[in-house]
C-alpha positions in Angstrom: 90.4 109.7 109.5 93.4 110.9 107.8 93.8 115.1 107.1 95.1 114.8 103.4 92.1 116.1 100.7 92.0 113.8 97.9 91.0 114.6 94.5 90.0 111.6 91.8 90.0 112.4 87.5 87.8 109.8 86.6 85.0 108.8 88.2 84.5 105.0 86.7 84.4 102.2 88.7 87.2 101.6 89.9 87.6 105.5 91.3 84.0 104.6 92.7 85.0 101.8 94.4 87.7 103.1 96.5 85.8 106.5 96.9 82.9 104.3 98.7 85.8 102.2 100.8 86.9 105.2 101.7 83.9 106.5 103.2 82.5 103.3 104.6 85.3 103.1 106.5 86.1 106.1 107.4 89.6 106.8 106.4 88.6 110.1 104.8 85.3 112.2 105.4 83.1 113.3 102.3 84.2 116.6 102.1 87.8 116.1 102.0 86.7 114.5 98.7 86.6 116.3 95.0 85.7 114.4 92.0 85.9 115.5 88.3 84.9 113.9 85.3 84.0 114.7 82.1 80.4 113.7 82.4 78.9 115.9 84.7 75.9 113.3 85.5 78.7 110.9 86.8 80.0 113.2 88.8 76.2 114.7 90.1 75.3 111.2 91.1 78.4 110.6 93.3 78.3 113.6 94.9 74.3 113.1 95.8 75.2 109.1 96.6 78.4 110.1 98.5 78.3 113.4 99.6 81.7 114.3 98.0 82.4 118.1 96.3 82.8 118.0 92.2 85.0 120.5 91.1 84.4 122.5 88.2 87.9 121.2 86.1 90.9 119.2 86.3 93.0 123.0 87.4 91.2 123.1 89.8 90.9 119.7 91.5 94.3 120.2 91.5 94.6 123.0 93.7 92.2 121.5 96.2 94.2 118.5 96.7 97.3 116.8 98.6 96.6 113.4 96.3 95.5 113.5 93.5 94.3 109.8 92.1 94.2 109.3 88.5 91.7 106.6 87.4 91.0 107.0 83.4 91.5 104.8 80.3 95.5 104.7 79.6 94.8 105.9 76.3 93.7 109.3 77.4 96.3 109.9 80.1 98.2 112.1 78.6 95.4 114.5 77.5 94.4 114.3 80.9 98.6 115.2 82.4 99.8 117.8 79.9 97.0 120.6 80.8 97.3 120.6 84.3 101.2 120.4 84.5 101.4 124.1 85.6 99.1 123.4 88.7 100.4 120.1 89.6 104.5 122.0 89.4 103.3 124.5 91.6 100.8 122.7 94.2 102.9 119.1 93.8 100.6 116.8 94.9 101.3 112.9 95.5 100.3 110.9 92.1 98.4 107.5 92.3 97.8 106.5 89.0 95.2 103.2 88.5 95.8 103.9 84.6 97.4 100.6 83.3 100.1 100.7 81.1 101.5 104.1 81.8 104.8 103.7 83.0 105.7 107.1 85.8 108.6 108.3 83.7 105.9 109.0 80.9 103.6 110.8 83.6 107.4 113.2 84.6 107.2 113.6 80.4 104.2 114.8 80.4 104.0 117.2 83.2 107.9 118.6 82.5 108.8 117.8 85.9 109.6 115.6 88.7 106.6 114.2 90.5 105.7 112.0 93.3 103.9 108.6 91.6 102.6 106.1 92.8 101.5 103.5 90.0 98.8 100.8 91.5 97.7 98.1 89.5 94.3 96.5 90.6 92.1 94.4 89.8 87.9 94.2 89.5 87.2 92.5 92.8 88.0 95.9 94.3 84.5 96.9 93.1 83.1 94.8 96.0 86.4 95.7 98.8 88.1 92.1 97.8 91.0 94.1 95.8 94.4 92.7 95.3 96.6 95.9 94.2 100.2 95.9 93.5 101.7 99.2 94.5 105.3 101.1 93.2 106.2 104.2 94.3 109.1 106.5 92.1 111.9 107.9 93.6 110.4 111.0 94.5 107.5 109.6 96.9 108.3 110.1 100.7 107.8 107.3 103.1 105.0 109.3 104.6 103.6 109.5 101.1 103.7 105.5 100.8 102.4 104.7 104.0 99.3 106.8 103.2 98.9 105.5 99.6 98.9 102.0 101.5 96.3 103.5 103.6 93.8 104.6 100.5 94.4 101.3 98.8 93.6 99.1 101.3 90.4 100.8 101.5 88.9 98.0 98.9 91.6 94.8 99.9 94.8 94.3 100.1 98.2 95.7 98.4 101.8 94.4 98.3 104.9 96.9 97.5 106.7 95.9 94.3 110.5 96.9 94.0 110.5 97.6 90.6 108.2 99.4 88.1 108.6 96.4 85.9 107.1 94.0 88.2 104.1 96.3 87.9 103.6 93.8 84.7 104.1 91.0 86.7 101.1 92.1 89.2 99.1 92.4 86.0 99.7 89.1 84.6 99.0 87.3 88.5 96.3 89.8 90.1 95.1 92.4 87.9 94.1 89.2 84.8 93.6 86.7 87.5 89.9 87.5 88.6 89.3 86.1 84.8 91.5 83.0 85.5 89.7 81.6 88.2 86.1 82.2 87.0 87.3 80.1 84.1 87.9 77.2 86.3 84.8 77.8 87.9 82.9 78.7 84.9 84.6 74.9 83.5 83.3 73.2 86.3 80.6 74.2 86.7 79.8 73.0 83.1 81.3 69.5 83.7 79.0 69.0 86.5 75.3 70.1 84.8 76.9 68.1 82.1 77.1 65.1 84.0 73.6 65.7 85.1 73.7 68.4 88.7 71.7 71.2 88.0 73.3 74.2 87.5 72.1 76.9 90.1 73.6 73.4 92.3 76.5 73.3 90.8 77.1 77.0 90.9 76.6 77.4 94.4 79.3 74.6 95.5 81.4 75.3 92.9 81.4 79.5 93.9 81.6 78.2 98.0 84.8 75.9 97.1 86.8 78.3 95.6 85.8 81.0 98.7 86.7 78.0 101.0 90.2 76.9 99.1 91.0 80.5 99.1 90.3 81.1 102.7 92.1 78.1 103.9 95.2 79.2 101.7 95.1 82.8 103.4 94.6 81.5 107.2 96.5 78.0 107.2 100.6 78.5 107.7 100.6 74.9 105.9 102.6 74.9 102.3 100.3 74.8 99.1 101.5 71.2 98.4 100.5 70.5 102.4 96.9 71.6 101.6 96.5 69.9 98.5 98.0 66.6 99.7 95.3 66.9 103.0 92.7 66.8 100.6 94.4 63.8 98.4 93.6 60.2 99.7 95.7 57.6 97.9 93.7 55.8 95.2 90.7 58.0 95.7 88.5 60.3 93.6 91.1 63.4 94.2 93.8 62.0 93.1 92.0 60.2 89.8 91.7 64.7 89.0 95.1 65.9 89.9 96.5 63.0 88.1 94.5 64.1 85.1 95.8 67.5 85.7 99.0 66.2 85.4 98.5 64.1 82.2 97.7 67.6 80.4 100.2 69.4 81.7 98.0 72.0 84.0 101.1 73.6 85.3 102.6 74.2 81.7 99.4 75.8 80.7 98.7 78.1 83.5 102.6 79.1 82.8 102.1 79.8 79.3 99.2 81.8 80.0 101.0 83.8 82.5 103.9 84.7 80.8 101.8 85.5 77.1 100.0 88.5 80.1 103.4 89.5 81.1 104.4 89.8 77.9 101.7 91.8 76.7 101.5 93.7 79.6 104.7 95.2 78.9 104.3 95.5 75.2 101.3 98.0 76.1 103.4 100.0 78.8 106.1 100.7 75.7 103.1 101.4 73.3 101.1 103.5 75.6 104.0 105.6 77.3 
């Protein structure tokens, strides 16, 4: 178990999430733990599900932590920085911030000084420990400080460093949309196969188990992507008949298009919002 004492604003799912990886895995004991939110039956029922302390306001929280993780809309961030800015200057804790959008220069704005932040974009399989998180750390964060955000993180999947805050919007447009990408294609074929007759809770099943399998092979096999999909490709059989199709339509342009039109807004919100 690590030492530091960890305080979470926010106590949505996400902040949920990690608190319960946390615990299960015991990187941090309950009581190293302070949670505030502005609905106090949130924070009753994590602290009777979870055995964590709620502290009575954001000051506060502050000076009972070493991290403080910040997990509320983007849209309220800076009503949530600007009141505790005296605490957090005096007691400096490290910054994780799961808010999307809000770029760490804004969070310096707000509090009127220099901060460690850690921005962390991830994404909603962390809800269930299957989390891909991109991760950047500011100028101000300390080695020890990113080893231990790595740490936390990985408490609900896995995270990758990014060298630039602006690849933060790349993360979004790749991990933190792409839960929604893939349940398209599953969602599509799924469809295509109870249209063509297979029942659906069939169709779901194989459909949901194929996309596990893919993904697992991808992760454990040292083979290239074009390797794997080739192993599966006999000439002139049914495989080949869909990739060709694939093809025809331009698959590739489209999932390029769709990438770039998240990147793009992905930035356009970290401008709006900061």
């Amino acid at each position: 178990m690590i030492e530091s004492k960890l305080g979470f604003i926010g106590g949505g799912n996400m902040a949920s999430s990690l608190i319960g990886g946390l615990i299960q895995k015991k990187i941090v004991h309950p009581q190293s733990i302070h949670l505030f939110d502005p609905d106090i039956n949130k924070c009753e029922s994590l602290a009777q599900e979870m055995g964590i302390n709620v502290a009575s306001n954001n000051q506060t929280l502050v000076k009972l932590s070493d991290v403080i993780v910040i997990a509320v809309k983007p849209q309220v961030m800076k009503l949530v920085i600007e009141p505790i800015s005296a605490e957090l200057s005096e007691y400096r804790p490290l910054i994780i911030s799961v808010a999307a959008g809000i770029e760490s220069s804004s969070i310096v704005r707000w509090a009127e000084f220099d901060l460690p932040i850690v921005r962390v974009m991830p994404n909603t399989p962390a809800l269930i420990g299957k989390g891909a998180s991109g991760l950047y750390a500011n100028e101000f964060v300390t080695t020890e400080q990113r080893a231990l955000t790595e740490h936390l993180i990985d408490a609900v999947g896995v995270s990758r460093w990014v060298k630039s805050e602006s690849d933060i919007d790349l993360v979004t447009a790749l991990s933190g949309s792409g839960p929604a990408y893939f349940m398209l294609f599953i969602q599509s074929l799924v469809e295509s196969a109870v249209k063509a007759g297979l029942e659906e809770e069939v169709a779901k099943a194989l459909a949901v188990q194929t996309a596990i399998g893919a993904s697992e092979l991808v992760k454990h096999s040292e083979l290239p992507l074009q390797q794997l999909i080739d192993n599966v490709t006999s000439p002139n059989g049914t495989t080949e008949q869909a990739l060709k199709s694939f093809a025809s339509e331009n698959l590739k342009a489209i999932i390029d298009n769709a990438f770039t039109a998240a990147h793009k807004r992905s930035a356009e919100l970290a401008e709006e919002l900061g």
